[in-house]
N, C-alpha and C positions, 0 to 999 in steps of 0.2 A: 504494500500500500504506500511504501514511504514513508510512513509515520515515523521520525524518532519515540523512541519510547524510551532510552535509559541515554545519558551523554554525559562524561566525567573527563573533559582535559587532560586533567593531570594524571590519569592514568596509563602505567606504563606497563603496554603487551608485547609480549614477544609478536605479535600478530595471530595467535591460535586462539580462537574463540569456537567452543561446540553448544550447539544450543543445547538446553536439558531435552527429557523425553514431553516436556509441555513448553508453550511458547513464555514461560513464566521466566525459566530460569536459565542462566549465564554459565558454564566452565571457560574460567581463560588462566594462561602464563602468563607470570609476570618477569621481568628481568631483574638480576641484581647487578652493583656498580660497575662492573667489568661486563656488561649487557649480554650473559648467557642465562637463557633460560632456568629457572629453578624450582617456583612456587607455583603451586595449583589452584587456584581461588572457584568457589561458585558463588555467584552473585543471584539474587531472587528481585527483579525488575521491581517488585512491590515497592521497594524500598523500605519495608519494617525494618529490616536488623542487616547488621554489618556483613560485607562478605568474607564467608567462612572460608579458611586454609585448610585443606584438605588433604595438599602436599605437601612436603619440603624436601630437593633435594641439597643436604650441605655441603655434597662431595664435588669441588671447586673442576673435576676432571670430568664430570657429566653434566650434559645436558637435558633438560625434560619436555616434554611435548603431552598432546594430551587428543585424543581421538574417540569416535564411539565406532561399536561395533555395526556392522549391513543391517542389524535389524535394529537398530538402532537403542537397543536395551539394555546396551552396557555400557558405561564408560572406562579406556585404559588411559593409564596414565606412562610412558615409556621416558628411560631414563637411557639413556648411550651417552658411552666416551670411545674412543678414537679405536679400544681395544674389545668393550664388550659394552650389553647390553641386556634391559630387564624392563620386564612388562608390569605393572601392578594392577 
């Protein structure tokens, strides 16, 4: 429709946003200061309550990203470095 429905400036994504399983709610990565992917936030468009952290990756040698599964009832959260890699 083009509606905005949620817009925060300041907010910094790695660019991966997955909608939840309803049009309500947000998964996205956020960057830390050397801008590699690490935290997992879901945000609920309401606006009621803060968005919840879900992830943290602290291991400075991985990167995290965040996808759902073809039928769209899962969300993974995948964690890789240059050597290996993990699903959660």
């Amino acid at each position: 429709s083009g509606e905005v429905v949620d817009r925060e400036e300041k907010l910094s994504t790695a660019g991966t946003i997955v909608w939840g399983e309803d049009d309500s709610t947000l998964f996205y990565v956020t960057l830390d200061a050397a801008h590699r992917p690490y935290r997992v936030y879901r945000r609920r468009l309401s606006g009621d309550t803060e968005d919840e952290l879900l992830f943290e990756q602290p291991d400075e040698l991985f990167w995290t990203d965040v996808h759902k599964s073809l039928d769209g009832k899962y969300l993974f959260v995948d964690t890789s470095s240059s050597e290996t890699s993990e699903v959660h």
